[in-house]
N, C-alpha and C positions, 0 to 999 in steps of 0.2 A: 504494500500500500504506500503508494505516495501522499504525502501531507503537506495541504498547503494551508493560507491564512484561517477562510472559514469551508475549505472545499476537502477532498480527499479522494484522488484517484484509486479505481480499483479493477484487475483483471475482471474480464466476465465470465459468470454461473450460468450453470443449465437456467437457473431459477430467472435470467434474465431473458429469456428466449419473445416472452409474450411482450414485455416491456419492449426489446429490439425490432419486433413482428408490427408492433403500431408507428417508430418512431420509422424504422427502414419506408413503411409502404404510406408513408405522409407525403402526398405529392409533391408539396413547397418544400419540400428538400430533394427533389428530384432532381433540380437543375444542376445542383451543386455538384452529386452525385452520378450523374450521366446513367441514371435508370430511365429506361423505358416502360414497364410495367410491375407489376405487384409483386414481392417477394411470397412463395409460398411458407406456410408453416414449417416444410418437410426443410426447406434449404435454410430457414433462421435455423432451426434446431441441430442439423449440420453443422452449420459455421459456429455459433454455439457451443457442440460439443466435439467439435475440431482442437486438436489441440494450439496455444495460443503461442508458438514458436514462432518467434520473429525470423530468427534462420531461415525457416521452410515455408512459412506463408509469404514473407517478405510483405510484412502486416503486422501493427499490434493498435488491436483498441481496448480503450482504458474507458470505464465508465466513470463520469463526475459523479462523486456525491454531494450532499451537506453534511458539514460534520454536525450540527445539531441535532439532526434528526437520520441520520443515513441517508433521505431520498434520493434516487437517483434523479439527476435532472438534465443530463446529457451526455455526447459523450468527445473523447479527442483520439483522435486516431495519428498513427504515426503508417504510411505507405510506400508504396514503391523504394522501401531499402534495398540499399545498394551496400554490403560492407566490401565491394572494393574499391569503391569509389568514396564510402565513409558520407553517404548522405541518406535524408530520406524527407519525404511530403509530412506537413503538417496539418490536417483538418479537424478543427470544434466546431460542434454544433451543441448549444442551450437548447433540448428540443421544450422545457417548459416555457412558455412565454412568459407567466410570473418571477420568472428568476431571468429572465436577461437584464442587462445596463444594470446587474449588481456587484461587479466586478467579478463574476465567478468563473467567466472564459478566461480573464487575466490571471489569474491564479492556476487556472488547469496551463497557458501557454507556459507560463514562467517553471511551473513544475515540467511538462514534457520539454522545454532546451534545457532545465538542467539534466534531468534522466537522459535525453539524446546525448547531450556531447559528455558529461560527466560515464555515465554507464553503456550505455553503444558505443563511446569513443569516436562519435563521429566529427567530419569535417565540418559538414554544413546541415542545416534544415532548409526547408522550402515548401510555399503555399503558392495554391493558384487564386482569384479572388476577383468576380465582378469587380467591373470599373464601377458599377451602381452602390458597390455593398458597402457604402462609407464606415460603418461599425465594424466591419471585419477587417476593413484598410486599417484605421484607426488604433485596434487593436494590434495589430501586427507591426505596425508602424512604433506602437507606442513599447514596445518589444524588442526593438533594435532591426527589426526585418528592412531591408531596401528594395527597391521596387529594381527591379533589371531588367524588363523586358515589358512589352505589351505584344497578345494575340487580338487582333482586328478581327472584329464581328465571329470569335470563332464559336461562340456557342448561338445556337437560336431557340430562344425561347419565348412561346405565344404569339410566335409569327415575328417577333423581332430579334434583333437581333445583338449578344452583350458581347463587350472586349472583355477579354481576361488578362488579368495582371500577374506577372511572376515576381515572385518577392522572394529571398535570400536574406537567411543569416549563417554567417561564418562563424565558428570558432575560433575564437583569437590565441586559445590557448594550444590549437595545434594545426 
């Protein structure tokens, strides 16, 4: 378990299967995620009780909790690891709306770069992030992240269409 100010990361339990089954097949995280349709019960429960080897999936997600109360309220995921190259994607998603803008994504970013580069040993981190999505700029920004890149109209969503921004933090310590 990672521990941060009022938040606390944690591997995911079979017992999180139904929690992941609503928040994976919530449309408005669809864009983010480049799903085209509904996950089924049979594949939550799969990836669920897949074992959670960052080696071998080259994947780890971490459920947000509250430490006042446990609830889970979202999650951060760490993707497309690379240990030869010593990087990997960073994506949070708050799926409760009463808990976002209460600093609790800030607390899960700052915990997942220290676990990246402290415990994976890695180079760098790296998010992708509508040009629209001011709060996820914001945050990543507010994190030391630099923007390096923009993709032109690469995702299309509801007939239009968003830029995606690349954003990069290094490790200064290696």
């Amino acid at each position: 378990m990672l521990k941060g100010q009022n938040i606390y990361l944690r591997t995911i339990e079979p017992s999180d299967a139904a929690l992941m089954l609503n928040w994976e097949n919530n449309p408005e995280n669809w864009a983010v995620s480049n799903t085209l349709v509904p996950f089924s019960e049979h594949l939550i429960l799969q990836y669920v009780n897949s074992a959670q080897d960052i080696f071998e999936t080259k994947q780890l997600r971490f459920i947000i909790c509250l430490q006042e109360n446990d609830t889970p309220i979202g999650t951060i995921d760490l993707f497309e690891y690379d240990p030869l190259h010593r990087r990997a994607g960073v994506g949070v998603l708050i799926e409760e709306i009463s808990e976002r803008n209460k600093g609790f994504a800030n607390d899960a970013v700052q915990l997942i770069i220290k676990y990246g580069f402290k415990r994976l040993d890695l180079h760098q981190l790296f998010c992708n992030i509508f040009e629209t999505n001011e709060h996820s700029i914001k945050l990543f920004e507010k994190n030391g992240f630099v923007q390096t890149g923009a993709k032109k109209d690469w995702v299309r969503i509801d007939g239009n269409w968003e830029t995606e921004l690349f954003y990069q933090l290094m490790n200064k310590e290696n």
